[in-house]
Each structure stands twice: as structure tokens, then as C-alpha cells.
C-alpha positions as CSV (number, residue, x, y, z in Angstrom):
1,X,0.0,0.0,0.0
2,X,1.2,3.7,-0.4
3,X,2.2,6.0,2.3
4,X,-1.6,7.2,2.1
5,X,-4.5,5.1,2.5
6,X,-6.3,6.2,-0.9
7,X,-10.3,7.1,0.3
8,X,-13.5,6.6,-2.3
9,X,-16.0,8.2,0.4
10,X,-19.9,7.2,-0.9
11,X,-22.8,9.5,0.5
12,X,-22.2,13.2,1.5
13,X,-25.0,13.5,3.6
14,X,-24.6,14.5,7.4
15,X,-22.3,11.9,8.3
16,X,-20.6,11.2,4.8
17,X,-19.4,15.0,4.3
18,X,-18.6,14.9,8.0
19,X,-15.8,11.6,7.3
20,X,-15.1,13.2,3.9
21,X,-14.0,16.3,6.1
22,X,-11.7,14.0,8.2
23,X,-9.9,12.1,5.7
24,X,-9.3,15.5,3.7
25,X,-7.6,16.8,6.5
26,X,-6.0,13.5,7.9
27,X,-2.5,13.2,6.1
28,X,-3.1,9.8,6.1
29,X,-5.5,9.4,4.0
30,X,-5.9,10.8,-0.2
31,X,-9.4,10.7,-1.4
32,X,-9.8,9.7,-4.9
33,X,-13.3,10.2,-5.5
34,X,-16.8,11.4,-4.1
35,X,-19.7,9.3,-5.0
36,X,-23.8,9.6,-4.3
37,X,-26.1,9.0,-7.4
38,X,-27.2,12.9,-7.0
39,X,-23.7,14.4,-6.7
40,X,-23.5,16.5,-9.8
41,X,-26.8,18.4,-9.1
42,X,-26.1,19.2,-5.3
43,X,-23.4,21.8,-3.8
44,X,-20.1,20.2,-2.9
45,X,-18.7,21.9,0.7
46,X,-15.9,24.2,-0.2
47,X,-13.1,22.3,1.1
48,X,-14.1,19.3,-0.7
49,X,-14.2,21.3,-4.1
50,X,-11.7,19.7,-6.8
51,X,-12.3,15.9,-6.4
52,X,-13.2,13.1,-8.7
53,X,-17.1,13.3,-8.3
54,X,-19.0,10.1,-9.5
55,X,-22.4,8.9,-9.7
56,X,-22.4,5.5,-10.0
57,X,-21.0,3.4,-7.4
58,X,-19.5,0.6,-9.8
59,X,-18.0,3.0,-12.1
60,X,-16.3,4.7,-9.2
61,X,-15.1,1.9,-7.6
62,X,-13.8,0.8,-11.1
63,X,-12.1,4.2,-11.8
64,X,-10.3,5.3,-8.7
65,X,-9.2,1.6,-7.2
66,X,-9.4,2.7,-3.6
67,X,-7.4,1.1,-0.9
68,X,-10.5,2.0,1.4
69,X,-14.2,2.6,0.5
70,X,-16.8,4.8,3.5
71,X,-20.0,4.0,3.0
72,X,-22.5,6.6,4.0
73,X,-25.2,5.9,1.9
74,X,-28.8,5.2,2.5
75,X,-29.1,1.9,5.0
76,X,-30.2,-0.3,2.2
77,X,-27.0,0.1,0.4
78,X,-24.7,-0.6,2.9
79,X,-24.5,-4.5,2.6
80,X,-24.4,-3.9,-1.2
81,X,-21.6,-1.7,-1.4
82,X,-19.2,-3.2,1.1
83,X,-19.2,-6.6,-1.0
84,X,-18.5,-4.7,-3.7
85,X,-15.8,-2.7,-2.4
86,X,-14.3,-5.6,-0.1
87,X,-14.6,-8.0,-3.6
88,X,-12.3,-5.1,-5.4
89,X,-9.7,-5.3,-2.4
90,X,-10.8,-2.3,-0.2
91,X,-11.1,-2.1,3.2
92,X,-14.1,-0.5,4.6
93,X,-15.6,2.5,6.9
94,X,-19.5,2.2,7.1
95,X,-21.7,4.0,8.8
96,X,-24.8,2.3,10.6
97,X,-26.2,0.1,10.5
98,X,-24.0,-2.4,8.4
99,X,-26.9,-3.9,6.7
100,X,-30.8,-3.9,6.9
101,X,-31.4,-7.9,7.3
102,X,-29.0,-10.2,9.5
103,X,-28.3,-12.6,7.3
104,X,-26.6,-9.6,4.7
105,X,-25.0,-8.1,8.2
106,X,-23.4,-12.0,8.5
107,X,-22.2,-12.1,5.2
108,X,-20.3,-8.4,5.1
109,X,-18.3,-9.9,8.1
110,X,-17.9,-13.3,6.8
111,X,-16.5,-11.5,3.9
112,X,-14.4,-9.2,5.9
113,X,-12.6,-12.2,7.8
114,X,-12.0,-14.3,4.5
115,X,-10.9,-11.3,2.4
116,X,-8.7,-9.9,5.7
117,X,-10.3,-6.8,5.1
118,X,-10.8,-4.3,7.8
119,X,-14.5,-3.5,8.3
120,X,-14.7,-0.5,11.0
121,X,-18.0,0.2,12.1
122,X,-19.4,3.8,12.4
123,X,-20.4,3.6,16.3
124,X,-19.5,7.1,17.3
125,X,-20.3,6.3,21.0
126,X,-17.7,3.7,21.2
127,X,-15.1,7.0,20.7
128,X,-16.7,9.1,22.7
129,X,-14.9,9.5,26.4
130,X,-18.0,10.6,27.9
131,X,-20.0,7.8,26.4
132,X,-17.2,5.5,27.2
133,X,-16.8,6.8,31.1
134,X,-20.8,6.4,31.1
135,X,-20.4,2.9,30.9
136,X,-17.7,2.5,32.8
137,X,-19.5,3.8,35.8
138,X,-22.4,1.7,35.0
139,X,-20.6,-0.9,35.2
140,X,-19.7,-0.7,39.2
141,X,-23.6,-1.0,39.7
142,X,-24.1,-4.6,40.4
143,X,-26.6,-7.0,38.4
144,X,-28.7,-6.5,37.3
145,X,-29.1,-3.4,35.4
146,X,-31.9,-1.2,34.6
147,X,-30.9,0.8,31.3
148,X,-32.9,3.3,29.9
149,X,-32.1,5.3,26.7
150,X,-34.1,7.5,24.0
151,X,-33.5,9.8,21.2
152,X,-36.6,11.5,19.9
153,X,-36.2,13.4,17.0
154,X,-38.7,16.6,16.0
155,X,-38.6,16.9,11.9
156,X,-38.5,20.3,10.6
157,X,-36.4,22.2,8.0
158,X,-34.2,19.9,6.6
159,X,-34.6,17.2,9.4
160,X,-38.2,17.0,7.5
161,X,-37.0,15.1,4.5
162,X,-33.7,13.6,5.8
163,X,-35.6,11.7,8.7
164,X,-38.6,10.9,5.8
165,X,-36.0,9.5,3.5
166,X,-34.7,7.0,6.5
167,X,-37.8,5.8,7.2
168,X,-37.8,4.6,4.3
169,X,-34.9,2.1,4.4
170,X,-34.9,1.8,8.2
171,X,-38.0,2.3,11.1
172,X,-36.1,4.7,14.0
173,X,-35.7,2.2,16.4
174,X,-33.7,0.2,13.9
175,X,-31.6,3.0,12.2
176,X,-30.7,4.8,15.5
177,X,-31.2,2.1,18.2
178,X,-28.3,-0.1,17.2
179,X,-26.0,2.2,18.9
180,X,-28.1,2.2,22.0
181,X,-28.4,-1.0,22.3
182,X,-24.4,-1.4,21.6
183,X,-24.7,0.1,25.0
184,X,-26.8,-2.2,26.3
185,X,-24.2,-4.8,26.0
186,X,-21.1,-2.9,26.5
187,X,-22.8,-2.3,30.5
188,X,-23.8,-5.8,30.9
189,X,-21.7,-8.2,29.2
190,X,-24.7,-10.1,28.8
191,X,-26.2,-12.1,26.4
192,X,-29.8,-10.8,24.7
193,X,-32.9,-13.3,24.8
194,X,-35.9,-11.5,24.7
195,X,-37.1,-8.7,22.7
196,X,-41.0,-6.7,22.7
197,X,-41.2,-3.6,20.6
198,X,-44.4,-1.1,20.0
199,X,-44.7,1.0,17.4
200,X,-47.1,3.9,16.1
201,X,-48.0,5.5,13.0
202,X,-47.6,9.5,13.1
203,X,-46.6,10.7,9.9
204,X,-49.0,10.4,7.2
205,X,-46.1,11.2,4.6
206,X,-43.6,8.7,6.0
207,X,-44.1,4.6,4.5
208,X,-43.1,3.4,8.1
209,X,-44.5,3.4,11.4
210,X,-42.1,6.9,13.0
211,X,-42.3,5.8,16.6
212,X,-41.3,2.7,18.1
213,X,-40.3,1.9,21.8
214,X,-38.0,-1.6,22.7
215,X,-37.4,-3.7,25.5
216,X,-35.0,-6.1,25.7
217,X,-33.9,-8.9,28.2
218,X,-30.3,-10.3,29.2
219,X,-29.4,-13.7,30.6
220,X,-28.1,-11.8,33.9
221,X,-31.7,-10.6,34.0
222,X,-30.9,-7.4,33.2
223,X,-33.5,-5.0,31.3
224,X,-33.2,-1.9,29.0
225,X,-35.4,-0.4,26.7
226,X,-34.9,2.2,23.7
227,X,-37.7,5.1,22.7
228,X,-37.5,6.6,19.4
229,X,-39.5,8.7,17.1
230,X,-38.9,11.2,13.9
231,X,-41.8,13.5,12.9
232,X,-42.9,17.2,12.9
233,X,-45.3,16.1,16.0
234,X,-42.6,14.9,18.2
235,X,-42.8,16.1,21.5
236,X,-39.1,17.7,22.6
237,X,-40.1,17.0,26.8
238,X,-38.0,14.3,27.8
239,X,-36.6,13.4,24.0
240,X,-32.7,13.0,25.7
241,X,-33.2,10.2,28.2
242,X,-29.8,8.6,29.2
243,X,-30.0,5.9,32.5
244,X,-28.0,3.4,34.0
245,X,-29.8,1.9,37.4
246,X,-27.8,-1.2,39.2
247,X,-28.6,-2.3,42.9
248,X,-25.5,-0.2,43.9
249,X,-27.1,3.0,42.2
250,X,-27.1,5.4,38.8
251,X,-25.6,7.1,36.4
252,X,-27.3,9.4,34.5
253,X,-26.1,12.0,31.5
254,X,-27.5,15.2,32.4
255,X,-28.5,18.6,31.1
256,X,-26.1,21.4,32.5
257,X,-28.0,23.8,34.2
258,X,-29.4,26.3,32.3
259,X,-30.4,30.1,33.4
260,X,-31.2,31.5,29.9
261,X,-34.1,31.0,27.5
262,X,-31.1,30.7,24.9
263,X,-29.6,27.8,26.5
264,X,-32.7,26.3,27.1
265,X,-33.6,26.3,23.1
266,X,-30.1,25.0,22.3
267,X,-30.6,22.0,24.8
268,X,-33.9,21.4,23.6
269,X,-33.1,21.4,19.9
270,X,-33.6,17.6,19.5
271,X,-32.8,17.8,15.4
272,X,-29.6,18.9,15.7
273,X,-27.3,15.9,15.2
274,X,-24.2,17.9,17.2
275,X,-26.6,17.5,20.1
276,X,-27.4,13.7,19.7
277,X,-24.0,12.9,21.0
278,X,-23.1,15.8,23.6
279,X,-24.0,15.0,27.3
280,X,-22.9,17.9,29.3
281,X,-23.1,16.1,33.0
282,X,-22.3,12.7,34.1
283,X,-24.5,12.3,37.3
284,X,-23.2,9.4,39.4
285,X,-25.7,8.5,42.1
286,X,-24.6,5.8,45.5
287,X,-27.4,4.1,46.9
288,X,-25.4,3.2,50.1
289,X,-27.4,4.0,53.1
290,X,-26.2,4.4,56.8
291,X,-28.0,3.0,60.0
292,X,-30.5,5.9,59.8
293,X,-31.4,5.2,56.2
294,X,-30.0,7.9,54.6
295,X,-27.5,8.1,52.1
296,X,-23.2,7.8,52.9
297,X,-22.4,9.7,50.0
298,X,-23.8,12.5,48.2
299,X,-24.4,12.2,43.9
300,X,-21.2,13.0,42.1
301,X,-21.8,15.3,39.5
302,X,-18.7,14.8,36.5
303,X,-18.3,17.6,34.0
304,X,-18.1,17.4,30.3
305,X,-17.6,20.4,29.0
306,X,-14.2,19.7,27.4
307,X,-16.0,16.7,25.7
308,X,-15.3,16.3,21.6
309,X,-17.7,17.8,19.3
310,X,-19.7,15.9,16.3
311,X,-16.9,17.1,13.6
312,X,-13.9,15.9,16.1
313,X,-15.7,12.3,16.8
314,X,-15.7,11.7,13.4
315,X,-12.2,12.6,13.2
316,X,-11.3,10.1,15.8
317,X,-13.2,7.3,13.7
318,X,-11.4,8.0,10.9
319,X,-8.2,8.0,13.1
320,X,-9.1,4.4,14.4
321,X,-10.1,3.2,10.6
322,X,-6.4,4.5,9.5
323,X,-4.9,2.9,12.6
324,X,-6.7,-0.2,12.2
325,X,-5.5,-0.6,8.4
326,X,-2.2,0.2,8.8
327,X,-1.3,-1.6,12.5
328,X,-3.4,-4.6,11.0
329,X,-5.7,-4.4,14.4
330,X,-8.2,-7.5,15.2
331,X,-11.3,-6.3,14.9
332,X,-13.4,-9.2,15.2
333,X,-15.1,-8.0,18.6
334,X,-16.6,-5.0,17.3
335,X,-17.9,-6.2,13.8
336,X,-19.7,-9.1,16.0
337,X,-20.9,-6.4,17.9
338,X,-22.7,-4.7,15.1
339,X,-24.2,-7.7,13.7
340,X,-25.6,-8.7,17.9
341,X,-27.0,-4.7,18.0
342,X,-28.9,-5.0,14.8
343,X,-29.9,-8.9,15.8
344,X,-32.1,-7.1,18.5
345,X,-32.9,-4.0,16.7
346,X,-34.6,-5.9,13.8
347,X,-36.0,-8.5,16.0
348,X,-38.0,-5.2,17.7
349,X,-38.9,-4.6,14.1
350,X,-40.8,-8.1,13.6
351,X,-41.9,-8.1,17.4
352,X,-44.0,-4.5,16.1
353,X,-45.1,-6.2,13.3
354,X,-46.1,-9.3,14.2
355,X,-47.7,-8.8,17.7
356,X,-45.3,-11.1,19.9
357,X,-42.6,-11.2,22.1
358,X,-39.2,-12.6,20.0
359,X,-37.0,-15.3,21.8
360,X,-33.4,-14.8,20.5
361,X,-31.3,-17.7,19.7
């Protein structure tokens, strides 16, 4: 390989121009190509002006011969692509979920592990120190665990069609809960073997139910569930909900206080993908009482002010995919972890839409 991993980045949505921005800068990498099937007719970010720019995923894979493909394409292309790209000798970067079914999520890392191609995973949490302290203090709770996570999302502007066009590969308990539920099993170490979802119908416009709740059940007998919804109705009370409960006590990410009606709005603005990963306060809560039954220690409250933003986390993926190809890392642990996330995701799916509680195997 060259001195510089050369980069075919697919999608330039949210996330794609956000990993396009990160390998431009990264001297480690050279991209050789931009590609989404509507490129030409939509405006290129400035600092991404001059590249190859390709329509067709075949031909660009053909023409530029990447060492590495990211794929941040619609859901429904992901299994698709990476084949493709792992068949022509590129490692890849996708983002989530790695495929819609688990049969084509089995297959991508089958084909990772016989082509020795590096498959990294876009789990943002798993880079995130906050996220990653989070579960480390969950994990001093005891068994079992009580985990309860949501992101709702209210659609307007251009969250309107981007959260539309999702539902259309993915419900949001699918496309969004994997990473939840990757948390889930980071805290308990467990193995999943029950799954119940609910879902609604909200949006008129949108082919898919828009809200969906699911609960899911460990072998240690610990229980979490997931809340999400996209829509222009979607209430913004309570849409960040991020809990960790353990007989020894809690840890909860929590709003900073806020004084000003300005602060308020930027806390509450649930659409805002810089927001879906920023958690402000750790609260870490001891349930250690003394004789009289009230508590030894008082809630520890841990700042994260200095935390990464959205841009820099995706910088710090695109570190670990570099460092992964050129160290040769294992990575077998995380790419089963993406196919056991959307195992339980999709198995919320076909709980909703068949009216029963799913046993995993």
C-alpha cells in the first residue's frame, strides 16, 4: 500500500461530508473520488471542491481503485456496497447500520474475515470519552441493570426530509437504536434473549411506522429499553433520556444547568445531530445507606464540558479506521458487535409487526 490510505468516500450526507471532512484533513489518508447518485446536481462543501465526483457506485469503484471505500449511503446500500468494495480489495468504513437484514450483516463480516479486510463500524459512541466513562460507571452498579435510553427526534427544515427518507430504508428504532443498544451490551456483558417492541404510526407522509419503543432482556436478568420517534409532531419533553440503574445506584447524563431561555432552546433542539452525542453532566448516584437510612455519599456530579464535538468524533473514527489498516488491528469483537446490535434491533422490528414477544437464539 502507499504512504496514504487512498479514500472513495460514498454519500455526502450528514455523516458522509462529515468523514469526507476528516480524511481531507488526515494526512493519512488521499481521497480519490466522491460518490452519491445525485452528486452532480447538489453543492459540494468548499473544502471538498476539486475531487473526482461520480455517480455511479460501480464505475467509481472501477475508476479510482481505492485502498478503502466509506459508505454513508442510505441503510439499504450498505451491505451492497461493502461486497462490492471488499470484492475489489478495499477495506471499509460504514456507517450504521451495516446492513438492513441479519443474514446480509453476516455475510459483510464473513467476507471481511476471508478477504482480511478491515471493516470498522461507524459507532460514534464507542469513541466518545463521555460515552465510554458512562459505561464504565455503570458498570460498578451490580446486576442486574436497569438501562434506559431514547433519542426522539422533531422533523422540521431539513430534518423534515432527511428523517422521511430513513424511514424509508430503516423504522427509527432500527436506524438509530443499534447504537443504543451497543450500549446495552457494553454495560452488561450479557447475552440478549428476549425482545418486545411497540410502534405507532404518526406521519402520514412517511411509509413506516415513525415511533417505536423496545425492551429487551439479558441472561443476567438485566432489562433496558430504547424510545425513538422522527416526525414534525414529536414532543421535545423528555426526547434526551440517558440511565443506567444497578442495585449499587445510577448514572445518569444530564443537562447542565441552564439560566437562559437561549440555553434552554439549544438543549432542547432535538434535530440537531451535534446535540445527539453531547452530554454535558455525568451524574453518578450511590445508593449506600447508613443505619438511619439515609444516604453515605452524596451524587457526584462529573463535567463534560471539554467533551469532543460531532466534527472531532468523526475525526477520531477515521483515526481508528487509519490505525486499524495500517497496525493490521483484530477487529473481530466490534464487527460481531454490530451484527448482535442490529440482531435485537430488527427483532424489535418483527416483534412490532407481528404482535409477539421474540425469543433470540
Amino acid at each position: 500500500m502507499a504512504d496514504k490510505v487512498r479514500v472513495l468516500v460514498v454519500g455526502l450526507g450528514n455523516m458522509g461530508a462529515s468523514h469526507a471532512s476528516s480524511y481531507h484533513r488526515n494526512p493519512g489518508f488521499e481521497i480519490v473520488g466522491l460518490m452519491s447518485r445525485s452528486i452532480t446536481s447538489k453543492p459540494i462543501p468548499e473544502e471538498l471542491r476539486g475531487y473526482p465526483l461520480f455517480e455511479d457506485f460501480d464505475a467509481a469503484l472501477a475508476a479510482t481503485k481505492p485502498d478503502a471505500v466509506s459508505i454513508n449511503s442510505w441503510p439499504n446500500t450498505h451491505a451492497e456496497y461493502a461486497i462490492k468494495a471488499m470484492n475489489a480489495g478495499a477495506h471499509v468504513f460504514m456507517e450504521k447500520p451495516i446492513a438492513t437484514t441479519v443474514a446480509d450483516a453476516e455475510k459483510v463480516v464473513a467476507l471481511a474475515r476471508q478477504k482480511n479486510r478491515k471493516l470498522v463500524l461507524g459507532y460514534i459512541l464507542r469513541v466518545h470519552p463521555s460515552w465510554i466513562k458512562f459505561i464504565e460507571l455503570g458498570q460498578t452498579l451490580g446486576k442486574p441493570l436497569v438501562m434506559r435510553l431514547n433519542l426522539n427526534q422533531q422533523s422540521n427544515g431539513p430534518a423534515w426530509a432527511w428523517h422521511k427518507n430513513l424511514i424509508d430504508s430503516l423504522i427509527p428504532i432500527v436506524d438509530c437504536g443499534v447504537h443504543y443498544v451497543d450500549v446495552m451490551c457494553q454495560l452488561t456483558g450479557a447475552k440478549p434473549v428476549r425482545v418486545h417492541g411497540i410502534g405507532a404510526a404518526l406521519w402520514a407522509e412517511a411509509d413506516k411506522p415513525n415511533y417505536g419503543h423496545l425492551h429487551v432482556t439479558f441472561d443476567d436478568g438485566s432489562v433496558g429499553w430504547y424510545e425513538a420517534g422522527w416526525g414534525p409532531m414529536m414532543s421535545e419533553v423528555a426526547f434526551f433520556v440517558k440511565d443506567v440503574v444497578g442495585p449499587k445506584g445510577a448514572v445518569s447524563i444530564v443537562p447542565a444547568p441552564s439560566s437562559s431561555k437561549d440555553q434552554l432552546e439549544d438543549v432542547s433542539d432535538s434535530a440537531d445531530i451535534g446535540r445527539h452525542t453531547k452530554t454535558d453532566l455525568i451524574q453518578y448516584h450511590h445508593a449506600e445507606v447508613g443505619p438511619d437510612k439515609n444516604f453515605l455519599r452524596k451524587d457526584e456530579f462529573i463535567s463534560t464540558e471539554d467533551e469532543p464535538d460531532h466534527q472531532e468524533l468523526c475525526d477520531r473514527e477515521q483515526a481508528f479506521f487509519l490505525k486499524a489498516i495500517t497496525e493490521d488491528l483484530d477487529l473481530s469483537d466490534s464487527m460481531d458487535a454490530a451484527v448482535n446490535s442490529l440482531r435485537i434491533v430488527l427483532a424489535a422490528e418483527q416483534s412490532i409487526t407481528e404482535k409477539r414477544v421474540v425469543e433470540l437464539t
